[in-house]
OpenMM code with the backbone's topology and positions (N, CA, C; nanometers):
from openmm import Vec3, app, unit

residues = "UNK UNK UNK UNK UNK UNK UNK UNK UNK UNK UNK UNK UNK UNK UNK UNK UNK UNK UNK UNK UNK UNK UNK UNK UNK UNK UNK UNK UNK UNK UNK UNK UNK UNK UNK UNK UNK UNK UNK UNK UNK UNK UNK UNK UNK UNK UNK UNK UNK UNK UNK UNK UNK UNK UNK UNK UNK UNK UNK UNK UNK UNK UNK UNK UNK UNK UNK UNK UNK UNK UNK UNK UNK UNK UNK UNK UNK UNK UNK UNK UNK UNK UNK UNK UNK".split()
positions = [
    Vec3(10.2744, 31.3942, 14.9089),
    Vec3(10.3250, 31.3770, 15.0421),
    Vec3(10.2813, 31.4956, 15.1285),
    Vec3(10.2259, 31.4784, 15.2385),
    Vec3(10.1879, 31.6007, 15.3071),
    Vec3(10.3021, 31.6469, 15.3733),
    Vec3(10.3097, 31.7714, 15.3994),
    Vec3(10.4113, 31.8729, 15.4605),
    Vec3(10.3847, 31.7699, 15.6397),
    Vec3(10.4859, 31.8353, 15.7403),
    Vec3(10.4850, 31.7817, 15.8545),
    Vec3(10.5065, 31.9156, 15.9135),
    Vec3(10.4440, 31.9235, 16.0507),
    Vec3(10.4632, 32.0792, 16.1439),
    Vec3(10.5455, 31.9715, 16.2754),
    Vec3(10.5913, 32.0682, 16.3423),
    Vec3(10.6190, 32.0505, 16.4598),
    Vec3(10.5980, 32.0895, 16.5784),
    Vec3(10.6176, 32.0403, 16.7121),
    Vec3(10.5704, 32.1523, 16.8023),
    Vec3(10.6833, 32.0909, 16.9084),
    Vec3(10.7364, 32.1403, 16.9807),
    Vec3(10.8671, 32.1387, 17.1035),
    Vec3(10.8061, 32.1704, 17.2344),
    Vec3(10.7552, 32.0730, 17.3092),
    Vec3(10.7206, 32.0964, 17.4425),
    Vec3(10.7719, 32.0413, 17.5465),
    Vec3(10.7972, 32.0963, 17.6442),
    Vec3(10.8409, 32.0616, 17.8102),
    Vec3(10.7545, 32.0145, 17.8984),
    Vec3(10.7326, 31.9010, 17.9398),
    Vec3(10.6298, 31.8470, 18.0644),
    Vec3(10.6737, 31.8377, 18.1382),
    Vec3(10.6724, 31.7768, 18.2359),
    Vec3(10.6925, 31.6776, 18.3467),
    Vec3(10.7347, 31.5403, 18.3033),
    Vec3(10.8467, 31.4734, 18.3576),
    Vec3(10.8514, 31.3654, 18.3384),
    Vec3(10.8025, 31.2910, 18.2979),
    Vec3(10.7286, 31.2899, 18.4421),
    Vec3(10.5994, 31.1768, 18.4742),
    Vec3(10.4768, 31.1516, 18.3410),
    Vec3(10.5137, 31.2755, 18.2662),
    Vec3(10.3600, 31.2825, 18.1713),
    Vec3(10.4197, 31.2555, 18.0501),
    Vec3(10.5580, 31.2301, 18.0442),
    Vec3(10.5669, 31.1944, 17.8547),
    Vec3(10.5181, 31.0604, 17.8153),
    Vec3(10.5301, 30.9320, 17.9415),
    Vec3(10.4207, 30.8367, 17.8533),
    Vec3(10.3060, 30.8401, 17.8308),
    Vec3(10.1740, 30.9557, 17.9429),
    Vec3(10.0727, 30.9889, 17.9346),
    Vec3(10.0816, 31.0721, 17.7543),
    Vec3(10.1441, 31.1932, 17.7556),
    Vec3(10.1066, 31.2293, 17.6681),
    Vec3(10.0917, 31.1227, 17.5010),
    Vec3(10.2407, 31.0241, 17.5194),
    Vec3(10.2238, 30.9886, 17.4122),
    Vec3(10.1112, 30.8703, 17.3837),
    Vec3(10.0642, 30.8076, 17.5216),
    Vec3(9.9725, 30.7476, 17.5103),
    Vec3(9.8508, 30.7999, 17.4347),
    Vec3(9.7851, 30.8943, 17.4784),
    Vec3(9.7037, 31.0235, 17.4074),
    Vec3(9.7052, 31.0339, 17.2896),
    Vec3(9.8161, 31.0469, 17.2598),
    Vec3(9.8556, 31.0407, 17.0809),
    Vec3(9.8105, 30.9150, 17.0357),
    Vec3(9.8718, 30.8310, 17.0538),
    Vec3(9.8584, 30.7196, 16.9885),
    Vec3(9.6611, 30.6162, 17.0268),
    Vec3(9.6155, 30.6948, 17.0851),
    Vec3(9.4748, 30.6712, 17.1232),
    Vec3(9.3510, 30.7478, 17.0644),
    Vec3(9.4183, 30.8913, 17.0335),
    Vec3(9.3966, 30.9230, 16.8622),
    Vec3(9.4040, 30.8874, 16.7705),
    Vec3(9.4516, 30.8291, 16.7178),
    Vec3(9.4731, 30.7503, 16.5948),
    Vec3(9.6249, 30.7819, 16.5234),
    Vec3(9.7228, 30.8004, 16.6078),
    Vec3(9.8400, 30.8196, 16.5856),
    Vec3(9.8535, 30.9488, 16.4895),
    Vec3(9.7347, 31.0585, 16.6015),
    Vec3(9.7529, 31.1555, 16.5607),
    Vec3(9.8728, 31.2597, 16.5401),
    Vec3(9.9654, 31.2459, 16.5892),
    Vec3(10.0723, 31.3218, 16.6191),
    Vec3(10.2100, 31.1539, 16.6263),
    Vec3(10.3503, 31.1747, 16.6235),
    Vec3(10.4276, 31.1084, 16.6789),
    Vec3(10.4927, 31.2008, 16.8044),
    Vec3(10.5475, 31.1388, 16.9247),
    Vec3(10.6180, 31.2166, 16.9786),
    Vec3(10.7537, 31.1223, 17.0495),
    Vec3(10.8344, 31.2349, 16.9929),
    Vec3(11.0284, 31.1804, 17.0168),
    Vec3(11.0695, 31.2761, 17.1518),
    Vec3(11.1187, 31.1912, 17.2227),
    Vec3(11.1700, 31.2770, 17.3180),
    Vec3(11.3220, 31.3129, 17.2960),
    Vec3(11.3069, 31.4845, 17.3095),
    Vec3(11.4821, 31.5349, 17.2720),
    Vec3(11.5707, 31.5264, 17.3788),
    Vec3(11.5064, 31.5401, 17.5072),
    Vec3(11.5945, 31.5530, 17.6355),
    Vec3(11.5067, 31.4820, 17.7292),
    Vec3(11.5269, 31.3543, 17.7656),
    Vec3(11.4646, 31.2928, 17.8763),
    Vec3(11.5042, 31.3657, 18.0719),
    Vec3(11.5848, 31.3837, 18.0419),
    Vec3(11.6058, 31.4872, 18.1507),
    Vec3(11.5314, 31.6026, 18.2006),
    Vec3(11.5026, 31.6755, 18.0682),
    Vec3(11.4493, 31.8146, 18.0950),
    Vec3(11.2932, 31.7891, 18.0683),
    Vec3(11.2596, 31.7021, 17.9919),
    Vec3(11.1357, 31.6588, 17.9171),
    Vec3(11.0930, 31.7033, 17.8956),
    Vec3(11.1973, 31.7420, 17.7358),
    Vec3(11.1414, 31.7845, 17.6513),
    Vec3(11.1415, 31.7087, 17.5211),
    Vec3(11.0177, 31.7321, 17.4648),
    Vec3(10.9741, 31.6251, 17.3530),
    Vec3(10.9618, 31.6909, 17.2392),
    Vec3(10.9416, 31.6696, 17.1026),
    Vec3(10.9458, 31.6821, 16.9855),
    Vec3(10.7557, 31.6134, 16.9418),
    Vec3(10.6315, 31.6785, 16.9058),
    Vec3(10.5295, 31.5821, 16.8438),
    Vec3(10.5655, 31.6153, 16.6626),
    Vec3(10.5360, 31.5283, 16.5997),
    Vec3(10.5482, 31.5468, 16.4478),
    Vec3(10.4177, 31.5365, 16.4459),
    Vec3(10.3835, 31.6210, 16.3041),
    Vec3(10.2003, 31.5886, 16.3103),
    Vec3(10.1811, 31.6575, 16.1671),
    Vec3(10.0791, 31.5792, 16.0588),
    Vec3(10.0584, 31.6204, 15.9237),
    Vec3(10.0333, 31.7790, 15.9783),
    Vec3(10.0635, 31.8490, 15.8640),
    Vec3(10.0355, 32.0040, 15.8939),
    Vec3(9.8597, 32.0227, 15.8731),
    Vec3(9.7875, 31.9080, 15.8229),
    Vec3(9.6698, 31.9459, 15.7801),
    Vec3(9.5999, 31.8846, 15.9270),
    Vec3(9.6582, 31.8345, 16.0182),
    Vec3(9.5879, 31.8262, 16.1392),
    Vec3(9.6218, 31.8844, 16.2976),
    Vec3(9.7274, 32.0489, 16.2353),
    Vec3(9.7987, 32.1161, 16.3613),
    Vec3(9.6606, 32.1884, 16.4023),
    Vec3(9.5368, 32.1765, 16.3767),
    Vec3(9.4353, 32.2652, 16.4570),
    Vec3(9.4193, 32.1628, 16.5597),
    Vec3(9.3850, 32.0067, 16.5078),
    Vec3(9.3298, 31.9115, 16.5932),
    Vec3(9.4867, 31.9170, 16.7026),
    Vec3(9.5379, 31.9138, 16.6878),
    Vec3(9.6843, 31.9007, 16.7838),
    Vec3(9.7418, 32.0032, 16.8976),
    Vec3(9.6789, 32.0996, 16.7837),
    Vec3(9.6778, 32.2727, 16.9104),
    Vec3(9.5586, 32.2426, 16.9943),
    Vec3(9.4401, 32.2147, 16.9453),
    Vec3(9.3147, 32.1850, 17.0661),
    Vec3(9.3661, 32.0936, 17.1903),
    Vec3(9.4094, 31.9781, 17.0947),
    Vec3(9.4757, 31.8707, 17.2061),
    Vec3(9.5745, 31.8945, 17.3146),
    Vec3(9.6591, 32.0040, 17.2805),
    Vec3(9.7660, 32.0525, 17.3524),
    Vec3(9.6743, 32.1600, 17.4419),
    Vec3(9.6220, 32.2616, 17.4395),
    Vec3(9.5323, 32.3122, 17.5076),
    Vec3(9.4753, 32.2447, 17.5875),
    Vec3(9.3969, 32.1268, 17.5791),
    Vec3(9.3329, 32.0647, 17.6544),
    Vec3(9.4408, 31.9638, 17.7349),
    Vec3(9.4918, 31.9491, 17.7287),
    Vec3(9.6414, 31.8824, 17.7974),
    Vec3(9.6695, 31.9654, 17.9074),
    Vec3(9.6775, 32.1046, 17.8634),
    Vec3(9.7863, 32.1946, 17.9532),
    Vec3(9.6895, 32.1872, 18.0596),
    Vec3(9.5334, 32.1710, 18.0737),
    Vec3(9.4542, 32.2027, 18.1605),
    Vec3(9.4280, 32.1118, 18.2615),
    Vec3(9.5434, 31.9972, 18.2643),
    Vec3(9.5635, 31.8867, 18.3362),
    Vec3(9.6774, 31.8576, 18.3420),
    Vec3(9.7923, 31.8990, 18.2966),
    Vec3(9.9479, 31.8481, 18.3061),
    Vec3(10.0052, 31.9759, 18.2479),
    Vec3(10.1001, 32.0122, 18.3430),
    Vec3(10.1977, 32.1472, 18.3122),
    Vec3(10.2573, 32.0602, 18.1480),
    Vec3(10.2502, 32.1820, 18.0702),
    Vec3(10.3186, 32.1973, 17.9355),
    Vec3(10.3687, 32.3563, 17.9464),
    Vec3(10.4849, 32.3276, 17.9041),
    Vec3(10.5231, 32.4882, 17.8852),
    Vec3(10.6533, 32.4785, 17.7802),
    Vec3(10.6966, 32.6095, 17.7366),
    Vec3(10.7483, 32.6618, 17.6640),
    Vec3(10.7466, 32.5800, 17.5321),
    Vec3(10.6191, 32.6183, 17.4677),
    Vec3(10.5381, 32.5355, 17.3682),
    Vec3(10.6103, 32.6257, 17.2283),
    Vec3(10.6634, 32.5997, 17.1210),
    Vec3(10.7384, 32.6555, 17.0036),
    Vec3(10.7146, 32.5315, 16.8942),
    Vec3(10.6370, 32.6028, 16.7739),
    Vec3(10.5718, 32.5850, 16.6668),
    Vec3(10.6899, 32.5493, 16.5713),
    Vec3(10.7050, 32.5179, 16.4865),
    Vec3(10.7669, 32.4718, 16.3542),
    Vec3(10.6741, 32.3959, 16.2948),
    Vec3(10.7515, 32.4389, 16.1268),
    Vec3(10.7037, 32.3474, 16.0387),
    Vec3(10.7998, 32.2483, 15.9562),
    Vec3(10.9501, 32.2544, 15.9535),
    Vec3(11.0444, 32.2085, 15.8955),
    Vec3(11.1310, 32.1158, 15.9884),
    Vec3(11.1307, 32.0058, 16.0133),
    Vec3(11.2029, 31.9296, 16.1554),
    Vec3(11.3510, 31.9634, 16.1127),
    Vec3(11.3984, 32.0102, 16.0378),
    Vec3(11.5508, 32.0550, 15.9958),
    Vec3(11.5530, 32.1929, 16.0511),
    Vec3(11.4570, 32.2513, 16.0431),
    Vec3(11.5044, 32.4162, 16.1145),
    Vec3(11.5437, 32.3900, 16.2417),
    Vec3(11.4256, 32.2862, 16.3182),
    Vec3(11.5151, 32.2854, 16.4918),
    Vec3(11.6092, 32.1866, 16.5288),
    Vec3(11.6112, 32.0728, 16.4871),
    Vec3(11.6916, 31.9347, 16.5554),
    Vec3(11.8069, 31.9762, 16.6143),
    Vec3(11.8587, 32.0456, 16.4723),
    Vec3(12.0392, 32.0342, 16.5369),
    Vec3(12.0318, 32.1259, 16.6362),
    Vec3(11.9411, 32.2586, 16.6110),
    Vec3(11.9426, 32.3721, 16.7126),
    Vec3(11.8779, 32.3944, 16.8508),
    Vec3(11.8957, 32.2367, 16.8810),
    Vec3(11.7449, 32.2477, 17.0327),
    Vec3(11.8943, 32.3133, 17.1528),
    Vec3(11.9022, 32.3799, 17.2147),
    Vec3(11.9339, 32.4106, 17.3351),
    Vec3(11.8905, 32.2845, 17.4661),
    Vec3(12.0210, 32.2564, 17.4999),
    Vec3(12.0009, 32.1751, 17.6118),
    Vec3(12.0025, 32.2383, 17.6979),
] * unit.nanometer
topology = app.Topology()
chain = topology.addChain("A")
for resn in residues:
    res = topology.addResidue(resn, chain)
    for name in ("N", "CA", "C"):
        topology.addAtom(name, app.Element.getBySymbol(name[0]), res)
């Protein structure tokens, strides 16, 4: 079973169906759950053996749609319960 990483990012509204479209136009490279539709902020899950392809992707994202306060994990139990609303 491969390990899973995480990554916790904030967009814009407007861009969480863009982003997850993206994902899933990759080849369902990443999943992404949204934690706070309000604040929009989202949750991507992504095999840990493809967080380089996912950090590029997110890079290349930010250079067209505000992403910010971007925070790495690898255990979806270290953050869930602990996301700050």
């Amino acid at each position: 079973m491969n390990e899973m990483g995480h990554v916790i990012l904030t967009l814009d509204r407007k861009d969480i169906s863009y982003v997850r479209f993206i994902l899933e136009g990759y080849g369902g490279l990443g999943v992404i759950s949204t934690i706070d539709a309000y604040l929009a902020k989202v949750r991507i899950a992504f095999p840990l053996s493809q967080k380089d392809d996912i950090e590029s992707l997110i890079n290349a994202l930010s250079k067209e749609i505000s992403i910010t306060n971007i925070n790495w994990t690898k255990n979806h139990a270290c953050c869930s319960e602990r996301e700050e609303k």
